[in-house]
LUMNU-116640 format. One record per residue: residue in one letter; z, x negated, y of N, C-alpha, C in turn; residue number from 1. Coordinates in steps of 0.2 Angstrom, whole numbers, plus 5000, padded with zeros to 4 digits. Example, Ala and Ser with C-alpha at 12.3 -4.5 7.8 and 13.67 -1.06 7.14 Angstrom:
// LUMNU-116640
SETOR | res | n.Z | n.X | n.Y | ca.Z | ca.X | ca.Y | c.Z | c.X | c.Y | n
SETOR | A | 5039 | 4934 | 4972 | 5039 | 4938 | 4978 | 5039 | 4934 | 4984 | 1
SETOR | S | 5035 | 4936 | 4989 | 5036 | 4932 | 4995 | 5039 | 4936 | 5000 | 2
This chain:
// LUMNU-116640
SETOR | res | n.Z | n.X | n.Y | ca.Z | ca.X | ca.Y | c.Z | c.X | c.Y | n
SETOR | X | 5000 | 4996 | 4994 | 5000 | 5000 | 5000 | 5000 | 4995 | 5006 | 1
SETOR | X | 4997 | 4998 | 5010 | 4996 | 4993 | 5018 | 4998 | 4997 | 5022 | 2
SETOR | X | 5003 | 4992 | 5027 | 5003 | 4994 | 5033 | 5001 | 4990 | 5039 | 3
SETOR | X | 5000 | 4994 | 5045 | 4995 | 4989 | 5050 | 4998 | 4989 | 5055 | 4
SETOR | X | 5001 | 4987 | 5059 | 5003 | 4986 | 5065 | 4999 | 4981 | 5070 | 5
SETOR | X | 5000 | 4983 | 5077 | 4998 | 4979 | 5082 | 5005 | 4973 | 5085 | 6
SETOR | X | 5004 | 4967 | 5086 | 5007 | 4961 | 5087 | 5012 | 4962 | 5091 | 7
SETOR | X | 5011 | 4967 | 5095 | 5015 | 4969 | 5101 | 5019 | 4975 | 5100 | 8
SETOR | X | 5022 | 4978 | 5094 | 5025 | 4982 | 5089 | 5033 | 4977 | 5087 | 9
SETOR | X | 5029 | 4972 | 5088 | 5035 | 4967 | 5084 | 5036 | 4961 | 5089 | 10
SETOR | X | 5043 | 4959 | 5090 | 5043 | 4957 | 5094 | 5046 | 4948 | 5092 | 11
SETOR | X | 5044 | 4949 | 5085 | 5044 | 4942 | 5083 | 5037 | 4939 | 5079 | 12
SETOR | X | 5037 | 4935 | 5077 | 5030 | 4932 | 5070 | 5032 | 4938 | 5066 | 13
SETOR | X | 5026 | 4939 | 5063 | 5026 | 4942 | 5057 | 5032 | 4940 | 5050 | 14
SETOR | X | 5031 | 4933 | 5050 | 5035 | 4930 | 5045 | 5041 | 4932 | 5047 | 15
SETOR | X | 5045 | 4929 | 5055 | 5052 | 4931 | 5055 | 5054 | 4937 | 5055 | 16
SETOR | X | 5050 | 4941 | 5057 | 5050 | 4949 | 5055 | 5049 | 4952 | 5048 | 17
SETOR | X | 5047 | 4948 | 5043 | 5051 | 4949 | 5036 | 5056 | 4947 | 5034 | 18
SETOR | X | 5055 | 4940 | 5037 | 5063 | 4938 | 5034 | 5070 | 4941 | 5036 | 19
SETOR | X | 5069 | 4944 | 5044 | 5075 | 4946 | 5045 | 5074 | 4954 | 5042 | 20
SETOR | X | 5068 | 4959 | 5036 | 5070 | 4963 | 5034 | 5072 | 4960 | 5028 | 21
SETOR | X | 5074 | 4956 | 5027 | 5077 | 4953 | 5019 | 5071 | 4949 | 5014 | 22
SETOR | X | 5065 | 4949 | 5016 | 5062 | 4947 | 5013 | 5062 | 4936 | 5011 | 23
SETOR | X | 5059 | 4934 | 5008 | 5058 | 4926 | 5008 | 5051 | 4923 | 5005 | 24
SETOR | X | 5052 | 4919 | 5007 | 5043 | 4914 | 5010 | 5043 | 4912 | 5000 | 25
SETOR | X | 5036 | 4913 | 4999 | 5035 | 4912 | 4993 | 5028 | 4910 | 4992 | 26
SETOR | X | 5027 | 4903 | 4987 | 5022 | 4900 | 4989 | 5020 | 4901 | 4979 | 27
SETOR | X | 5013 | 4903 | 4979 | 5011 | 4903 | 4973 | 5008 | 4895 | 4969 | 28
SETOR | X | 5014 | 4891 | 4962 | 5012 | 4884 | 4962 | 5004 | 4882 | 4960 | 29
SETOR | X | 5002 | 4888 | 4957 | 4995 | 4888 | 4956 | 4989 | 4889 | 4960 | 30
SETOR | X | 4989 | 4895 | 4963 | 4985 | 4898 | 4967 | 4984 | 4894 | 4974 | 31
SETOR | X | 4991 | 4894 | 4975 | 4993 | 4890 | 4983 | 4995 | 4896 | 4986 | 32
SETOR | X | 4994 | 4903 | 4987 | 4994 | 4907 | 4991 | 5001 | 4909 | 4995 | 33
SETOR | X | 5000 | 4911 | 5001 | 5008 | 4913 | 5003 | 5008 | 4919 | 5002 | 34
SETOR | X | 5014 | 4921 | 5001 | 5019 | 4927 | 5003 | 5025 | 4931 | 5004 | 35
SETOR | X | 5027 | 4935 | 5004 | 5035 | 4934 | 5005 | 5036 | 4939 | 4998 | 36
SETOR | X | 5043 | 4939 | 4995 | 5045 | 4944 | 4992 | 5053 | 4946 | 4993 | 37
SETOR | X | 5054 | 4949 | 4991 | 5063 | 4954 | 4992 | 5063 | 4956 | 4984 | 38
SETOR | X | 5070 | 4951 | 4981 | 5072 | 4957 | 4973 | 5074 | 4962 | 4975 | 39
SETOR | X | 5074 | 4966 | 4970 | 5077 | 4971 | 4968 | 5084 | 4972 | 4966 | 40
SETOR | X | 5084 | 4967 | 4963 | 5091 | 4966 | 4956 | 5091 | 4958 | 4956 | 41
SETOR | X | 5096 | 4957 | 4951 | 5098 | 4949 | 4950 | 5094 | 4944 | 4948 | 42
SETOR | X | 5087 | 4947 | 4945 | 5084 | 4943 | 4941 | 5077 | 4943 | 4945 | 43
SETOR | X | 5072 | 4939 | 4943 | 5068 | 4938 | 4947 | 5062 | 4944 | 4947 | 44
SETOR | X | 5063 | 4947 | 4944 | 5059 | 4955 | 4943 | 5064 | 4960 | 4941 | 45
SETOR | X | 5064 | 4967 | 4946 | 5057 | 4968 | 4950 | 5057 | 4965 | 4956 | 46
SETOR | X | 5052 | 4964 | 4960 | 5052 | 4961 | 4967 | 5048 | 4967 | 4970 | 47
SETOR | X | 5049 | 4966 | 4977 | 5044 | 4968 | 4981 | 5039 | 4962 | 4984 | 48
SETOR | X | 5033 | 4962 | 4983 | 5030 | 4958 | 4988 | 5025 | 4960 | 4989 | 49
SETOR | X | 5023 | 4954 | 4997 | 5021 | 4956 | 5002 | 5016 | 4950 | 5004 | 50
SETOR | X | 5009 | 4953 | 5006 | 5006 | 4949 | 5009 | 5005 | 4950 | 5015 | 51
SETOR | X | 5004 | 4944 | 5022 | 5003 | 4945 | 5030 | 4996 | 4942 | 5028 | 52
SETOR | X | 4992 | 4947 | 5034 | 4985 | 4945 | 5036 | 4984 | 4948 | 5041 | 53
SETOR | X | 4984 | 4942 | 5046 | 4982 | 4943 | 5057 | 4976 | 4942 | 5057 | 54
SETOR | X | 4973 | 4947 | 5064 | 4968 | 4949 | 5062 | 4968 | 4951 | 5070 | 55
SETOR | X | 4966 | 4945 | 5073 | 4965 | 4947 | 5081 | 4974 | 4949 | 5083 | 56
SETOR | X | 4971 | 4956 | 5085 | 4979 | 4957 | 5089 | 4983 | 4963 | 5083 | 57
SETOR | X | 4981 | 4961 | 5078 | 4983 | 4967 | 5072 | 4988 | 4962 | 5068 | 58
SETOR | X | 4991 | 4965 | 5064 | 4995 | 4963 | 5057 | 4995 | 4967 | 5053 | 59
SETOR | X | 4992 | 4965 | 5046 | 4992 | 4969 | 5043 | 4997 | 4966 | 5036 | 60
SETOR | X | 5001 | 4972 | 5033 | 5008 | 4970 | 5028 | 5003 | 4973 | 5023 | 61
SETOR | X | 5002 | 4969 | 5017 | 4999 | 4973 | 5010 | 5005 | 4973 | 5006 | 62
SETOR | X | 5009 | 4977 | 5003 | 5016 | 4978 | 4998 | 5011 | 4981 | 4992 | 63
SETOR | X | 5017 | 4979 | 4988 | 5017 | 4982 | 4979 | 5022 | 4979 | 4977 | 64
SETOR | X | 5022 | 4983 | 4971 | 5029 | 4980 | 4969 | 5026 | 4978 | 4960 | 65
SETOR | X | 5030 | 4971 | 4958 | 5029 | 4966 | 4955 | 5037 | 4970 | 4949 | 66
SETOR | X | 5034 | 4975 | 4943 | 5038 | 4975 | 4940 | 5040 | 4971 | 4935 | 67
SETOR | X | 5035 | 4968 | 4931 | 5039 | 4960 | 4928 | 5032 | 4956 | 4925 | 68
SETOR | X | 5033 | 4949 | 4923 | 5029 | 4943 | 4920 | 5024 | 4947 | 4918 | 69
SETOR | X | 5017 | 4944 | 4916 | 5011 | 4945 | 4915 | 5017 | 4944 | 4905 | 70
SETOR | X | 5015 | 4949 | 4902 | 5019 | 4948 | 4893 | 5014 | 4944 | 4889 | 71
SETOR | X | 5009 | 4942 | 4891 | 5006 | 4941 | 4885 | 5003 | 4935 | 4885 | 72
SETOR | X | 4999 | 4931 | 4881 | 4996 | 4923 | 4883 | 4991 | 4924 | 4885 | 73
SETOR | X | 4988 | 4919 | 4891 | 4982 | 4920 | 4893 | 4982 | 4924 | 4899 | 74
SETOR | X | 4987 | 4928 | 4901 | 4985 | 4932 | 4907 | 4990 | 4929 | 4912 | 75
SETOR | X | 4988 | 4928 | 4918 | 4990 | 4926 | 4924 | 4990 | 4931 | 4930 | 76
SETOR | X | 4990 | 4938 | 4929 | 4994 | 4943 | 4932 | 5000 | 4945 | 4929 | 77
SETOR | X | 5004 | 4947 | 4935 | 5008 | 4953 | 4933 | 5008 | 4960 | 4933 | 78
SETOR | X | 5011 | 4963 | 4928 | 5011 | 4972 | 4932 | 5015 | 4973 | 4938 | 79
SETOR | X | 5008 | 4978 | 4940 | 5011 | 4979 | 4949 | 5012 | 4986 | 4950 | 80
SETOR | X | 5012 | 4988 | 4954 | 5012 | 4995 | 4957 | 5011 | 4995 | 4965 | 81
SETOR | X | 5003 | 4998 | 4965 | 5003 | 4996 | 4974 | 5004 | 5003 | 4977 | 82
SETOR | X | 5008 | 5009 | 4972 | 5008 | 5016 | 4977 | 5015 | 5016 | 4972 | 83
SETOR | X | 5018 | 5023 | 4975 | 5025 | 5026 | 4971 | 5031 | 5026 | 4977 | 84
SETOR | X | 5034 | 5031 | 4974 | 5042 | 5032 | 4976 | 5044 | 5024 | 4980 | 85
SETOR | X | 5046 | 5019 | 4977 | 5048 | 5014 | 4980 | 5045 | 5010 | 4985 | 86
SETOR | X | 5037 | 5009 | 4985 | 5031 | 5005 | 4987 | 5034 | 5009 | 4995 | 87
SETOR | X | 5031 | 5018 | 4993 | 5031 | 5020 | 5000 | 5039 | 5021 | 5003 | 88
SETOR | X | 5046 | 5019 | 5002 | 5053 | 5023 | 5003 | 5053 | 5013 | 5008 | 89
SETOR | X | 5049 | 5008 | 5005 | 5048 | 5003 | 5006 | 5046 | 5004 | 5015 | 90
SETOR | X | 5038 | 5004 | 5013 | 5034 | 5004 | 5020 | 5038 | 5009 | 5026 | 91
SETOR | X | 5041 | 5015 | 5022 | 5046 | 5019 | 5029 | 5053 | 5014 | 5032 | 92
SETOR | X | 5056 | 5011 | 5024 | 5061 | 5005 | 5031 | 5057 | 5000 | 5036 | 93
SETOR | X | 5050 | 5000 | 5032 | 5049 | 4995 | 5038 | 5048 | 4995 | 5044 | 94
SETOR | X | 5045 | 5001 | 5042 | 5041 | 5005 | 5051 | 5049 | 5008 | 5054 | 95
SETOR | X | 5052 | 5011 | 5051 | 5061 | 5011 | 5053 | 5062 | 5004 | 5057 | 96
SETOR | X | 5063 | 4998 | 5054 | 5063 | 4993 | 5058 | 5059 | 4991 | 5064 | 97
SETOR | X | 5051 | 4993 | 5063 | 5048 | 4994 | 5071 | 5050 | 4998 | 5075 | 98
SETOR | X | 5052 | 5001 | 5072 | 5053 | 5008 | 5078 | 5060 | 5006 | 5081 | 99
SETOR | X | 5064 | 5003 | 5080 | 5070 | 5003 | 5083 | 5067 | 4996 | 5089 | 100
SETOR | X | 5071 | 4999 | 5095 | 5070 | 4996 | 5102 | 5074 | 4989 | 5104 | 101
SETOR | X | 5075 | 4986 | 5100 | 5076 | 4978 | 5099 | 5083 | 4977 | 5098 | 102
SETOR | X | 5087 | 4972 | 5100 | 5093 | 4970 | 5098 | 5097 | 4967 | 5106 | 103
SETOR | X | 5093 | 4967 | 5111 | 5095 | 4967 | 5118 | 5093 | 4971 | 5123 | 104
SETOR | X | 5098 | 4974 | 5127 | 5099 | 4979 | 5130 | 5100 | 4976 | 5137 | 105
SETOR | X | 5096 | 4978 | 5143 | 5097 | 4974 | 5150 | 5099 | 4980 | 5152 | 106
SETOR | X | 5107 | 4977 | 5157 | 5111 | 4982 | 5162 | 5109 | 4980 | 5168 | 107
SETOR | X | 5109 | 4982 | 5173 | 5108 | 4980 | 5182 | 5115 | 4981 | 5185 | 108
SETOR | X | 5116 | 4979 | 5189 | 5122 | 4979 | 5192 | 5123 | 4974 | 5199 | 109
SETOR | X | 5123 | 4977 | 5204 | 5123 | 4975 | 5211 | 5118 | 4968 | 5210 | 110
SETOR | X | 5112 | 4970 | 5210 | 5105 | 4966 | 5209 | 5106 | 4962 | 5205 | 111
SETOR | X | 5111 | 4961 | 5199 | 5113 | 4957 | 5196 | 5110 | 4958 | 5188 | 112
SETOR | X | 5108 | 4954 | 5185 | 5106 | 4957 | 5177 | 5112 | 4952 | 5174 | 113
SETOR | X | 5113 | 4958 | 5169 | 5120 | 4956 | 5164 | 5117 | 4959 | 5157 | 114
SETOR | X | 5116 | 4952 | 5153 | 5112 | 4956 | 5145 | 5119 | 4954 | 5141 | 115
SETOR | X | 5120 | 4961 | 5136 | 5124 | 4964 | 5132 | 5120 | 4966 | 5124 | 116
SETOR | X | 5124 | 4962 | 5121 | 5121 | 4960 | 5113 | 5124 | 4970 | 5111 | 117
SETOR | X | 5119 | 4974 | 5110 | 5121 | 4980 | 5108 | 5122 | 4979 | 5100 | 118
SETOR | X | 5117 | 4977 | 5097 | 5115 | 4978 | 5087 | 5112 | 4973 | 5084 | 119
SETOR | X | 5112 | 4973 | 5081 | 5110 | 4964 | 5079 | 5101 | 4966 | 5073 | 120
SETOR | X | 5098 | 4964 | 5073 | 5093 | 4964 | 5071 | 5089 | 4972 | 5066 | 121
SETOR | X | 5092 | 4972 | 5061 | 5093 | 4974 | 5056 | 5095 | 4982 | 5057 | 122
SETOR | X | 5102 | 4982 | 5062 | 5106 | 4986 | 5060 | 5112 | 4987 | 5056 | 123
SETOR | X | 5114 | 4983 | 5056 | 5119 | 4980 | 5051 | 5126 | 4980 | 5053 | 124
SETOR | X | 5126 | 4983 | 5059 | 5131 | 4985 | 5063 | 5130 | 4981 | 5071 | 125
SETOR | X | 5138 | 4984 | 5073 | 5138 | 4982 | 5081 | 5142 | 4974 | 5080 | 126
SETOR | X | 5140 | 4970 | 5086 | 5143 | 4964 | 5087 | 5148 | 4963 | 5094 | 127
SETOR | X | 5152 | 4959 | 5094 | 5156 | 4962 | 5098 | 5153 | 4959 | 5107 | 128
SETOR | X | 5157 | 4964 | 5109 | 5153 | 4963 | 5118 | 5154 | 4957 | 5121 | 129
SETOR | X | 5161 | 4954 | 5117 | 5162 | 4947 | 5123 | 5160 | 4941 | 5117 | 130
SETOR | X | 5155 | 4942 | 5113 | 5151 | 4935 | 5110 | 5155 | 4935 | 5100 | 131
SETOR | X | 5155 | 4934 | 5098 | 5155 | 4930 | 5091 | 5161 | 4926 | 5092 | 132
SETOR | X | 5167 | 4927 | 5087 | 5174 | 4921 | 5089 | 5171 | 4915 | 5084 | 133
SETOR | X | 5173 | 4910 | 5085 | 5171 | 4902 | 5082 | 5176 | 4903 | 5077 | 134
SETOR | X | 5172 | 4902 | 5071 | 5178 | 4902 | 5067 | 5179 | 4897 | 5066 | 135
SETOR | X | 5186 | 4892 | 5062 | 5187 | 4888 | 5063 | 5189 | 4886 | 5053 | 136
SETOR | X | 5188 | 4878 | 5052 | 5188 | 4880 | 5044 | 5196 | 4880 | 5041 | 137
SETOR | X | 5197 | 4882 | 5036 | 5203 | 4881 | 5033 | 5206 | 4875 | 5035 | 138
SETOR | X | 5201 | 4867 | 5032 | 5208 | 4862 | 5034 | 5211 | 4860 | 5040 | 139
SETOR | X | 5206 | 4864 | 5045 | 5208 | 4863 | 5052 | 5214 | 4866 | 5053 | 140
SETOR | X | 5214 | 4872 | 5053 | 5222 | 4876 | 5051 | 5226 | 4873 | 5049 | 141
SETOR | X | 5225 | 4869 | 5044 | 5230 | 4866 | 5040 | 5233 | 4860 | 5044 | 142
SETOR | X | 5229 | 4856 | 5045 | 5231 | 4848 | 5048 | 5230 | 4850 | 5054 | 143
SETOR | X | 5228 | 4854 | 5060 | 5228 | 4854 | 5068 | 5235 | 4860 | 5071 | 144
């Protein structure tokens, strides 16, 4: 299943816009070809994956999802599935993730700009207004 978006929908690379939906950089040792995929589960099947192809001011995501190993000798595919229930519940998180209006919010205030971290990427909840505390390590604690 394909989805297409315009460059200007995402306000990162295509790459880092997969990686921040969970996805990872995947290099085929034969073929060469790139891609990214997301498991499913613990094991290295089922995946989702995903091929990027830009194209002027377009992006285009090709998904299917990679149910398991090619079973038999001599084949060099795998089974896949490029429609269903999860292919498309897939391409709706994505487009969920375009559609959200980014992860910084500009306030004005006596001709002043004051940027305010509202949501972090994803969605994954809120971050707090006065920055991220440093954490510090255990032996620090211990010996300082």
């Amino acid at each position: 299943m394909k989805l297409v978006l315009n460059k200007n929908q995402i306000d990162t690379t295509p790459e880092q816009f997969l990686r921040q939906a969970g996805y990872s950089y995947h290099r085929d040792r034969k073929t060469g070809e790139e891609s990214f995929t997301r498991r499913l589960g613990s094991g290295f099947y089922p995946r989702l994956h995903i091929y990027v192809q830009e194209q002027g001011e377009q992006v285009g995501f090709n998904l299917h999802l990679d149910q398991k190993q090619a079973s038999y000798a001599g084949a060099h595919k795998h089974n896949a599935e490029y429609g269903g229930e999860v292919v498309e519940k897939e391409i709706g998180r994505l487009k969920s993730l375009v559609q959200k209006t980014g992860n910084i919010e500009q306030k004005s205030s006596n001709n002043e700009q004051q940027t305010e971290i509202v949501k972090d990427k994803i969605g994954h909840g809120e971050l707090p207004k006065g920055g991220v505390k440093e954490k510090k390590s255990w032996w620090k604690r211990l010996f300082l």
